[in-house]
NUKOL-861743 format. One line per 4 residues: their letters; for each residue x, z, y of C-alpha. Coordinates in steps of 0.2 Angstrom, whole numbers, plus 2048, in hexadecimal, padded with zeros to 3 digits. Layout:
a = X Z Y; ...
This chain:
xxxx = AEC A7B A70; AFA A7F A7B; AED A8E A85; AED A96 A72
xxxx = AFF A97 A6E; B01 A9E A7F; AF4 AAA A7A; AFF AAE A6B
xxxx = B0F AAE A72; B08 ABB A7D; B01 AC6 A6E; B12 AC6 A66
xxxx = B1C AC9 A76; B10 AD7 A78; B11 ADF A67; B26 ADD A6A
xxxx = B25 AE5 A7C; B1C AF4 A72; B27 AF6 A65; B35 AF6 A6F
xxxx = B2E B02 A7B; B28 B0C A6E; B39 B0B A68; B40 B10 A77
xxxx = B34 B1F A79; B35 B25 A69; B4B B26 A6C; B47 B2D A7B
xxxx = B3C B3A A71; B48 B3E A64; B56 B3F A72; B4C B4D A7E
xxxx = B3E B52 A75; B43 B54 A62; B4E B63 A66; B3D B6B A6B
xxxx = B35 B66 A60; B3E B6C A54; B40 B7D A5B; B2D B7E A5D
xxxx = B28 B77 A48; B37 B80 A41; B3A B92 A3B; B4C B91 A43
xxxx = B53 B92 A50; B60 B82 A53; B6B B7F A61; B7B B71 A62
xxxx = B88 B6A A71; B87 B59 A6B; B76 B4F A63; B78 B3B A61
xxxx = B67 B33 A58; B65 B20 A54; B53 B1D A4E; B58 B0E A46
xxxx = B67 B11 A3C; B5F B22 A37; B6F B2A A3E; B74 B3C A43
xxxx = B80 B45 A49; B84 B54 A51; B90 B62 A57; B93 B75 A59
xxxx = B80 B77 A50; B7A B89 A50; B6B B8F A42; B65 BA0 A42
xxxx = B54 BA3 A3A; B44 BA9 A47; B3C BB5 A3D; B4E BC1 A35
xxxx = B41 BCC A2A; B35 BBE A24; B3A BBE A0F; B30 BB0 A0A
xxxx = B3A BA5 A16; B4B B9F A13; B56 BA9 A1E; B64 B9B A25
xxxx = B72 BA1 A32; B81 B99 A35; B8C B8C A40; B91 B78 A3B
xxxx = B9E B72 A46; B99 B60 A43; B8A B57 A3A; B87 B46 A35
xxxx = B78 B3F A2D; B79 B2C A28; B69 B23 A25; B5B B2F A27
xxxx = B4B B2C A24; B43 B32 A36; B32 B35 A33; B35 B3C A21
xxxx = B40 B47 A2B; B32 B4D A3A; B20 B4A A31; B27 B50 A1D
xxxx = B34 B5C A22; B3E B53 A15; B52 B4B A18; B52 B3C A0E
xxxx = B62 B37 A14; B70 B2A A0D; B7F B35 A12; B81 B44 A17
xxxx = B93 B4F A1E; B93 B60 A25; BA6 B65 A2C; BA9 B76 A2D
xxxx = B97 B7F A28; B98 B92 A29; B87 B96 A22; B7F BA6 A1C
xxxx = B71 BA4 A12; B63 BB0 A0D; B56 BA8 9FD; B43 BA9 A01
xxxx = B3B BB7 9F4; B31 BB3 9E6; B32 B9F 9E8; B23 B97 9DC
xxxx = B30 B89 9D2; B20 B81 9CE; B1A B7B 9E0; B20 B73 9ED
xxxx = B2F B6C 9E1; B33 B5E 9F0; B48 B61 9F6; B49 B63 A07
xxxx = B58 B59 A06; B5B B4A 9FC; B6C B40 9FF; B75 B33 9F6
xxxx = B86 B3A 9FC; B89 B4B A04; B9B B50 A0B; BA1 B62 A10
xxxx = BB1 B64 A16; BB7 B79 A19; BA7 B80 A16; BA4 B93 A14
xxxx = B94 B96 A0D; B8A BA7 A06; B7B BA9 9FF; B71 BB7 9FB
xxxx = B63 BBC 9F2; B51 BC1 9FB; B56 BD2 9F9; B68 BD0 A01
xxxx = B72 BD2 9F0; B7E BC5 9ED; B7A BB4 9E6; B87 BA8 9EA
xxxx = B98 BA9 9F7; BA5 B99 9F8; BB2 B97 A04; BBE B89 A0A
xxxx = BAF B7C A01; BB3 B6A A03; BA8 B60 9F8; BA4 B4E 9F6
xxxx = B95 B47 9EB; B91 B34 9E8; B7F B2F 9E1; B77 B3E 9E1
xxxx = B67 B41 9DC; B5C B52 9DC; B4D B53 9D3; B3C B57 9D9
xxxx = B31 B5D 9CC; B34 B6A 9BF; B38 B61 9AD; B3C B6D 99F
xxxx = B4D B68 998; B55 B5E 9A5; B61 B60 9B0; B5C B65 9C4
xxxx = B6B B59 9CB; B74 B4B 9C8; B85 B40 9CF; B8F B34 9CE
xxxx = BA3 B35 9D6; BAA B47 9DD; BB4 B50 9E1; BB5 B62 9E9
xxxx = BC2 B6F 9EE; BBE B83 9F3; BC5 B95 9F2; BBC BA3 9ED
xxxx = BAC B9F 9E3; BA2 BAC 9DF; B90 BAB 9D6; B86 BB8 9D0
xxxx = B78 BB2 9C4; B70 BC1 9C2; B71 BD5 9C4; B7E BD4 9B4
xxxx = B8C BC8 9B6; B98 BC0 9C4; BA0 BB1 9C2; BAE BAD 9CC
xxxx = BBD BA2 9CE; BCD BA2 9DD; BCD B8F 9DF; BC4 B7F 9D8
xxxx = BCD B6F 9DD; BCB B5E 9D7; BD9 B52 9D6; BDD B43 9CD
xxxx = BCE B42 9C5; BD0 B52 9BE; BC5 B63 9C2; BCD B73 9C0
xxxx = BC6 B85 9C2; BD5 B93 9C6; BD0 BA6 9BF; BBF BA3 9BB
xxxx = BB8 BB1 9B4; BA5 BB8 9AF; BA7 BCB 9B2; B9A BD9 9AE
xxxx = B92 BE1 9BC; B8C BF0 9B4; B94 BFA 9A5; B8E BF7 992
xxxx = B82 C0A 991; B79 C04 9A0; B79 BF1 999; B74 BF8 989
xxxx = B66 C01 98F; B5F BF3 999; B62 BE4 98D; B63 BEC 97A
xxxx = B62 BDE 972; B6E BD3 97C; B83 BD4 97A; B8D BD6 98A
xxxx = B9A BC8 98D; BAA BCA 997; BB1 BB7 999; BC1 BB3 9A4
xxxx = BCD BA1 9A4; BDC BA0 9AF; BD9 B8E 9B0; BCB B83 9AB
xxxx = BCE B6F 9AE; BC3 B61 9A8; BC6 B4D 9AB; BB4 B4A 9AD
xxxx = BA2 B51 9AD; B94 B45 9AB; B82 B4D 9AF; B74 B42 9A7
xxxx = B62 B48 9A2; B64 B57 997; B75 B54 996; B86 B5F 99D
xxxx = B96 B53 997; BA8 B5B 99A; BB7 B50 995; BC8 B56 991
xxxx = BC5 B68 992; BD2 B71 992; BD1 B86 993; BE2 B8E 999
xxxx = BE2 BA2 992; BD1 BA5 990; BCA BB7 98B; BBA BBB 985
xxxx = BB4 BCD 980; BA3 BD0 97B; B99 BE1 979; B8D BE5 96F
xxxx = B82 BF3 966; B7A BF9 957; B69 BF6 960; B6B BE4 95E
xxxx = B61 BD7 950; B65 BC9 94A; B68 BBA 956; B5A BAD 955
xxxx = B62 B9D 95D; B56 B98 96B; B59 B84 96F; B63 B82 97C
xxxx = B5A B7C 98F; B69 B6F 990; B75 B68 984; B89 B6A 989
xxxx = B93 B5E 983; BA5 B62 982; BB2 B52 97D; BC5 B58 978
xxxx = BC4 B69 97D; BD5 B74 97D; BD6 B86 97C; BE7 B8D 981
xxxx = BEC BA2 97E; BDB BA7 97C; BD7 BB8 977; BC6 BBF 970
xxxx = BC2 BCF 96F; BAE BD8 967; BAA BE9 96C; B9C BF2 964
xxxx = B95 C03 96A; BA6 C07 971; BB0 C05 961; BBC BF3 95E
xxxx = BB5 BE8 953; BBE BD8 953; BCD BD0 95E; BDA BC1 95E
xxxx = BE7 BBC 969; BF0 BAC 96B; BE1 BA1 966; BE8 B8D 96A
xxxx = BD8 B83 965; BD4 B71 966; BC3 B68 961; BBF B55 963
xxxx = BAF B5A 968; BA4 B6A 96B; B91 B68 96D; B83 B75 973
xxxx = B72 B72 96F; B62 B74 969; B65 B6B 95A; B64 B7D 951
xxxx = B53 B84 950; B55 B8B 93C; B62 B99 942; B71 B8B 93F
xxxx = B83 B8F 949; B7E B8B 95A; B8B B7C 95F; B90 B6E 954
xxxx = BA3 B69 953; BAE B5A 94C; BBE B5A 946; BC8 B6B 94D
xxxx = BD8 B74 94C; BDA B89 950; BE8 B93 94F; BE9 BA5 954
xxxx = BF4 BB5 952; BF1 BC9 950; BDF BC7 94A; BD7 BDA 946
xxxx = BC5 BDB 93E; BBC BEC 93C; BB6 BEB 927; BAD BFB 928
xxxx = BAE C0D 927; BBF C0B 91D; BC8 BFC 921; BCD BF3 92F
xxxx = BD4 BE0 92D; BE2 BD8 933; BEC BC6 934; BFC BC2 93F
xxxx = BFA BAF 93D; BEA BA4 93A; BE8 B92 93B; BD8 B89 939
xxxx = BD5 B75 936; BC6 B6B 931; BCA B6C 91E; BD8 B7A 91C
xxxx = BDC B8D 91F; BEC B96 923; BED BA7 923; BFD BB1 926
xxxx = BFF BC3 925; BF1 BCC 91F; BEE BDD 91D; BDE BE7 91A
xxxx = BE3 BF8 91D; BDB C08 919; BD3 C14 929; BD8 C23 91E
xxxx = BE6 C2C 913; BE1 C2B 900; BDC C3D 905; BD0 C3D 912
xxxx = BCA C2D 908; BC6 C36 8FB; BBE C45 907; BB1 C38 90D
xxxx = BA9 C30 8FF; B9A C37 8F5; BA0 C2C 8E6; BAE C24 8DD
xxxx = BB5 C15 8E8; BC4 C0C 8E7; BD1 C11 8F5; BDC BFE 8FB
xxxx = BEA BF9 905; BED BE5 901; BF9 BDB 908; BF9 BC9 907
xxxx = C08 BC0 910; BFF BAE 90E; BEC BA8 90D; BE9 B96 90B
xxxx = BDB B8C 908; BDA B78 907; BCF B69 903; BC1 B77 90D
xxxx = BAF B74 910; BA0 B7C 918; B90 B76 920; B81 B81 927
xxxx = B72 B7D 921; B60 B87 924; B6B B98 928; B75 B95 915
xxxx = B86 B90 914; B8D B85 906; BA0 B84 904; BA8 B7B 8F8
xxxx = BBC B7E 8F9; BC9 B75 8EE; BDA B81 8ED; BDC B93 8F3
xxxx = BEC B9C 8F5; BF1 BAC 8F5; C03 BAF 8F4; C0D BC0 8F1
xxxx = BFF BCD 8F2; C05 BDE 8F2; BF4 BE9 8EF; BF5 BFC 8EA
xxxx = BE4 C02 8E4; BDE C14 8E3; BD0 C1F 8DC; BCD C30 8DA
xxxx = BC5 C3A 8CD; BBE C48 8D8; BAD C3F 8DF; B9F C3E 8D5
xxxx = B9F C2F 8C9; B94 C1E 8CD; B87 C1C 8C4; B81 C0C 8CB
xxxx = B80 BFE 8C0; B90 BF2 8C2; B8E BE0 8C1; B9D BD4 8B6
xxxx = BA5 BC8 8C2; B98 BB9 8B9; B89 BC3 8C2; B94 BC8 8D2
xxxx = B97 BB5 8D3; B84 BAF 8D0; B7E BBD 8DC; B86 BB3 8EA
xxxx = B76 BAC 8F2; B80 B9A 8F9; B88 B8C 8F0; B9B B91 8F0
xxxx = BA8 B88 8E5; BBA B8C 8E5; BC2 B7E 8DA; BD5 B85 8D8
xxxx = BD7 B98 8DC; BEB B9F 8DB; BF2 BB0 8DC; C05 BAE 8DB
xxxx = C13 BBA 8DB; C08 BCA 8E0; C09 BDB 8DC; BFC BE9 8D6
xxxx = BFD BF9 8D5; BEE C05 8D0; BEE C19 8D1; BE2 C24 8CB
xxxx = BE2 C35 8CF; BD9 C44 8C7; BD8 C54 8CE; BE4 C5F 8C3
xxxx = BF1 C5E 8D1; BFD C52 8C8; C03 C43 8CF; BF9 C36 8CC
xxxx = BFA C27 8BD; C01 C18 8C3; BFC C04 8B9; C07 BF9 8C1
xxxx = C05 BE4 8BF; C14 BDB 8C7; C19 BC9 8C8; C07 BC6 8C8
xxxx = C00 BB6 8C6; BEE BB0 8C5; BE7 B9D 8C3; BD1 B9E 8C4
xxxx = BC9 B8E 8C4; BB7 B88 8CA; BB2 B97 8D1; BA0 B96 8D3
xxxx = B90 B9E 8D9; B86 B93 8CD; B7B B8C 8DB; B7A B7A 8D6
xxxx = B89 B76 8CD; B8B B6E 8BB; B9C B76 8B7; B98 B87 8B7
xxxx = BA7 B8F 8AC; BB3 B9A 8B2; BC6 B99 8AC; BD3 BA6 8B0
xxxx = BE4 BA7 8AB; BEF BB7 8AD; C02 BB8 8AD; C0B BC9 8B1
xxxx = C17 BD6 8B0; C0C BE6 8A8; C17 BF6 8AC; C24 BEB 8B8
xxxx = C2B BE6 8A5; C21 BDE 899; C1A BCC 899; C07 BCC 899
xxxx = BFB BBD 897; BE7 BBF 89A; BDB BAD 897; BCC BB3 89D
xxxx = BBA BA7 89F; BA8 BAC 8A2; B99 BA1 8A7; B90 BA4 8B9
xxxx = B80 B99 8B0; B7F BA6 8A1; B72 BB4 8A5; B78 BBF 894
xxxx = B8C BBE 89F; B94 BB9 88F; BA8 BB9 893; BB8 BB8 887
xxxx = BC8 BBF 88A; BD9 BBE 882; BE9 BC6 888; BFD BC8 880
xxxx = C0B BD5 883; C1A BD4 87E; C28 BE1 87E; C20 BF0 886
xxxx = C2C BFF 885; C21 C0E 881; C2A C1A 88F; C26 C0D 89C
xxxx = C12 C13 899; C14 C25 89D; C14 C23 8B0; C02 C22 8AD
xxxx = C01 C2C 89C; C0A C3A 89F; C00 C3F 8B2; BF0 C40 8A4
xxxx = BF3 C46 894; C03 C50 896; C0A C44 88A; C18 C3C 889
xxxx = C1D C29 87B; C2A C24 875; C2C C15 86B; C2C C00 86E
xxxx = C1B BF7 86E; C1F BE6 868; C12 BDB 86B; BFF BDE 86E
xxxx = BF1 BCF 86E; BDE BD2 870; BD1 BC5 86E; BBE BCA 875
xxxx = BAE BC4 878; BA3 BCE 880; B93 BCE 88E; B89 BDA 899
xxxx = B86 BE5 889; B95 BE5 87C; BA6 BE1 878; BAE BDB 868
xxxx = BBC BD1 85F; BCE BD3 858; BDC BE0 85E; BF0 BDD 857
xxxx = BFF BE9 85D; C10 BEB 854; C1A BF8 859; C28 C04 853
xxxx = C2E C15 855; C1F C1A 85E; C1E C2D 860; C16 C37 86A
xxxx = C1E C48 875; C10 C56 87A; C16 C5D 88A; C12 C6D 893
xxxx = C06 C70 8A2; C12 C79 8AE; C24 C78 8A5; C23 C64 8A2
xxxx = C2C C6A 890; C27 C63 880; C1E C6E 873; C26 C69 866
xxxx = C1C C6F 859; C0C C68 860; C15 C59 861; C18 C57 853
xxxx = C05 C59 84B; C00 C4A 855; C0A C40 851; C03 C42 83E
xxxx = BF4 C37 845; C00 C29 84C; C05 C1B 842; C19 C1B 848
xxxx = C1C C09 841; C0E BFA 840; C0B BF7 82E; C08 BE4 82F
xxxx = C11 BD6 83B; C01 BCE 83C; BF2 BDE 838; BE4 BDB 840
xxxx = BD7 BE9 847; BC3 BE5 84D; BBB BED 859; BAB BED 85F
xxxx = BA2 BF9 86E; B96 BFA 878; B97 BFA 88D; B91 C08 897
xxxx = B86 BFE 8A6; B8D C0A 8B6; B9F C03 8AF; BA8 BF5 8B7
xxxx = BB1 BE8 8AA; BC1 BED 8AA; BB9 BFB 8A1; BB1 BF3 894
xxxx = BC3 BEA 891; BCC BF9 892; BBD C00 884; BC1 BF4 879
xxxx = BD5 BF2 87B; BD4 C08 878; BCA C05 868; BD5 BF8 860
xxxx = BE5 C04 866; BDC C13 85D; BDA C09 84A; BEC C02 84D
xxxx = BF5 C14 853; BE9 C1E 847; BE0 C15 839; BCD C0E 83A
xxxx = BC8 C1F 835; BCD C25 845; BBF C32 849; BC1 C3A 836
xxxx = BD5 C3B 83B; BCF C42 84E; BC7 C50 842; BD4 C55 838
xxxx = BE1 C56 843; BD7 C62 84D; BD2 C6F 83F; BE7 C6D 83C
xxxx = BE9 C75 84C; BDE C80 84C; BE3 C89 83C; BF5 C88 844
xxxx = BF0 C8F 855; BF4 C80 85F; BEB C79 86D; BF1 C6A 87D
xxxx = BF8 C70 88B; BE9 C70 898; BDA C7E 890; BCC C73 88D
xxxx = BBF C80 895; BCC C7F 8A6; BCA C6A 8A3; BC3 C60 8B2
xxxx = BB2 C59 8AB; BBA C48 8B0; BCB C4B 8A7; BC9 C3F 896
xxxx = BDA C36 898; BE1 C28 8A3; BDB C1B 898; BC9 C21 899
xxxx = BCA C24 8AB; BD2 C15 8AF; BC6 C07 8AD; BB8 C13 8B1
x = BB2 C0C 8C0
């Protein structure tokens, strides 16, 4: 028994000599040999002062390292050169390290790197996905590093680097959707960053630094490399982006899966301008490869800015903008917004849009909430004089300049859904509208067909509902000009007021009825009141209007009477009501005036003075006094389809004027008064062979459009 343990005493002591003088040897290796060995299995060439190596703490260190690659023109090697002043490696896995070629290391700090690095060409992303260097913390203290590409264009330069990293992780294979890295704690400090993705943009920033728990990024900017003709050619389907922040600063960033989280974001003067061409389609939202995640994120002084084929298209300054929450994903596949949002606030100043070949937009103040609109100052002005307006169109158009000095919307609604909006808004705004409206008689006249506003409402192909809409102490003014040279007629509606309720595209509503109710100043001195109400649901447009004016001096008409006809009246118009019914085809109902002393002055072309004598032959056909307080006139007539509504009113308001001014025989009257002139030699002051084809009288012309 005893002669067996001694024979097993002396196995074990044996197996512990070995060990330990394996031990031994192998330390003695890694002290004399390893640097040999190195040099001999790697592709660089390595030299240091100082080289300390415990085989069983799996510790490292090292000082005054050298690397510089063997082979300088070999592409599909990784070129590294550079010096370390001092390198520690804490728990290293040695023979990962010699037989793998792999670090697998729990700590990791290089002081003082000065490495240039040169990337490998065409590197296959789907083999050989192992790190060469995986470490649970990783320390550089003033590091200057530079990377370039294989073809020795910039990649990536950072100076003055010191960086601290807990619990990171790399990882090793290639997963679609997930995120190459992860860490816990860090925090890092530098000058200089420079990155350049690809041959297109740089992005840059003076300093990052992190300190008390917050990260913050001086001047970053993502600048163009090339110029938007040779972008365009290159990329015609892309838009160019110019992004710059003079500070960035988050509290946090969490990395996890598919996941990039920031917290308390905060973006100090941020400008963004984007190019773009004609060439471009439609944007098709692709999902995104990682979803950003954005809590309580501040803009401060931003300014936006789109350019498109050279020309200005949209801009804002002053944008101050805070979200809750800001989310890119690929949540979106059905050409939805590309980002979800909760609960924001925006304001912004000196916002210009392009709105075509005529007009361009602008608002001084804008202020944006989850559920409300404010809008301040807004002004669509007109590219051209009425003139070279006029000289650029084919047909007749309506020349504007509207001012609105406030916009605001409340109890607001919107969601995307399947590329369709739907809004639903409770009260709109729009207070002290100054609008001066313009057409001239010289284009050709539009024969398209013109919808009524219950059509134009239904043709809008998304749910929209505006409960409470308000026009309040505006102004309109509408000119029309022939082209005889005079100046032109001039229909002016102050103190205007308008009330619409459940405006409606009649996509899924119950109510579909439109109210409207009028109340102005016609002429700057009579009171007028217009109810006004169609269905969006009716297919036929069935509408009804009614209207009142009170105390209309007849002169205060001939600023647009007189620029037409060469007339001139006289007299007080008392009262005039209307009640119609009408749709897409016709109009018809009951036309009242009382007036008094109602005469009317023929004038001449060139002299402005009144013929008398011809004067006084038309005013044979005109009714100087209303017969009855409360005579009645029906009118009925039909709508000429390339005409707008206001036509087909004014159709009906001129026929029930002609029964009251001149009988219901009016065309019979017409008649006679014409052979009376003739047979006395008389004729109106414009020739009617020298009349414009388009010259029918202002009240014709108009409501024409």
């Amino acid at each position: 028994m005893k002669r067996a343990l001694r024979i097993l005493f002396s196995v074990i002591f044996g197996f512990a000599v070995l060990l330990v003088s394996a031990n031994l040897y192998f330390h003695y290796w890694l002290q004399h040999h390893l640097p040999q060995y190195i040099e001999n299995k790697s592709p660089y060439h390595i030299h240091y002062q100082n080289l300390n190596i415990e085989f069983v703490s799996g510790k490292i260190s090292a000082s005054k390292v050298k690397i510089s690659p063997k082979h300088i023109d070999n592409r599909k090697l990784l070129q590294l050169n550079g010096t370390v002043d001092s390198l520690f490696i804490s728990n290293l896995g040695i023979y990962d390290a010699i037989l793998n070629k792999k670090i697998n290391a729990k700590y990791v700090k290089l002081f003082r790197p000065n490495l240039h690095i040169i990337l490998p060409e065409n590197q296959d992303t789907h083999k050989n996905n192992k790190q060469p260097l995986i470490s649970k913390n990783l320390v550089i203290e003033n590091g200057n590093i530079e990377i370039l590409k294989f073809d020795k264009s910039k990649f990536l330069s950072i100076k003055n680097l010191s960086l601290n990293i807990e619990n990171l992780k790399l990882t090793e294979k290639e997963v679609s959707r997930k995120l190459p890295i992860a860490f816990g704690q860090y925090s890092i400090k530098s000058k200089a960053f420079h990155f350049y993705p690809d041959e297109v943009y740089h992005i840059s920033a003076t300093e990052i630094n992190t300190e008390n728990g917050q990260m913050s990024v001086t001047d970053f900017s993502m600048k163009p490399l090339i110029n938007f003709s040779e972008f365009s050619r290159k990329f015609p389907r892309k838009s160019l982006l110019d992004i710059s922040s003079q500070k960035m600063i988050f509290k946090d960033i969490v990395l996890k899966k598919n996941k990039i989280s920031l917290f308390e974001v905060r973006f100090s003067e941020p400008h963004l301008t984007v190019y773009s061409s004609e060439n471009q389609n439609e944007n098709k939202n692709k999902p995104f490869r990682y979803i950003v995640e954005l809590q309580n994120v501040f803009f401060d002084n931003g300014k936006v800015k789109i350019i498109k084929n050279g020309q200005k298209k949209f801009s804002v300054d002053n944008v101050n903008a805070h979200f809750e929450q800001l989310v890119l994903d690929g949540k979106n596949p059905k050409n939805e917004l590309p980002f979800r949002y909760d609960n924001y606030q925006i304001s912004a100043r000196n916002i210009f849009l392009d709105a075509g070949k005529f007009y361009q937009f602008f608002i001084k103040n804008a202020d944006f909430q989850k559920n409300s609109i404010d809008l301040r100052g807004l002004h669509l002005q007109p590219k051209f004089t009425k003139t070279r307006f006029t000289s650029k169109i084919s047909t007749e158009k309506d020349w504007y300049n509207i001012k609105i000095a406030q916009t605001r919307m409340t109890d607001f609604h919107w969601k995307l859904k399947d590329s369709q909006p739907k809004i639903n808004i409770g009260n709109v705004l729009i207070n002290n509208l100054q609008a001066q409206i313009y057409r001239s008689k010289s284009p050709k006249d539009d024969l398209t067909r013109k919808k009524l506003y219950s059509e134009l409402l239904r043709s809008i192909n998304f749910p929209l509902l505006v409960k409470n809409f308000n026009i309040r102490n505006s102004n309109l003014v509408y000119e029309e000009d022939l082209p005889n040279g005079n100046k032109p007629g001039k229909l002016t509606f102050s103190q205007f007021n308008l009330n619409a309720q459940n405006l409606n595209s009649n996509k899924g509503f119950k109510n579909t009825v439109v109210p409207i109710k009028i109340h102005t100043q016609f002429m700057n001195v009579a009171p007028m009141k217009v109810n006004w109400s169609f269905d969006t649901a009716n297919l036929q447009d069935d509408f009804s209007i009614s209207g009142q004016i009170n105390d209309l001096p007849a002169e205060s008409i001939n600023a647009f009477v007189t620029p037409y006809s060469h007339k001139k009246v006289e007299g007080n118009i008392h009262e005039v009501r209307f009640n119609f019914k009408g749709n897409r085809n016709e109009i018809s109902g009951n036309y009242t005036m009382k007036h008094e002393n109602v005469k009317v002055k023929v004038l001449d072309e060139k002299t402005k003075k009144e013929k008398k004598v011809l004067s006084a032959v038309t005013n044979l056909i005109v009714r100087t006094n209303s017969k009855s307080e409360t005579e009645n006139v029906v009118v009925h007539t039909t709508r000429n389809p390339t005409k707008s509504f206001f036509n087909l009113l004014w159709r009906g308001v001129e026929e029930g004027l002609k029964k009251t001014l001149v009988g219901k025989n009016v065309e019979k009257t017409e008649k006679t008064v014409k052979q009376l002139k003739q047979k006395l030699g008389l004729q109106d002051s414009v020739n009617q062979k020298e009349k414009p084809k388009k010259e029918k009288g202002f009240f014709k012309n108009l409501f024409k459009k």
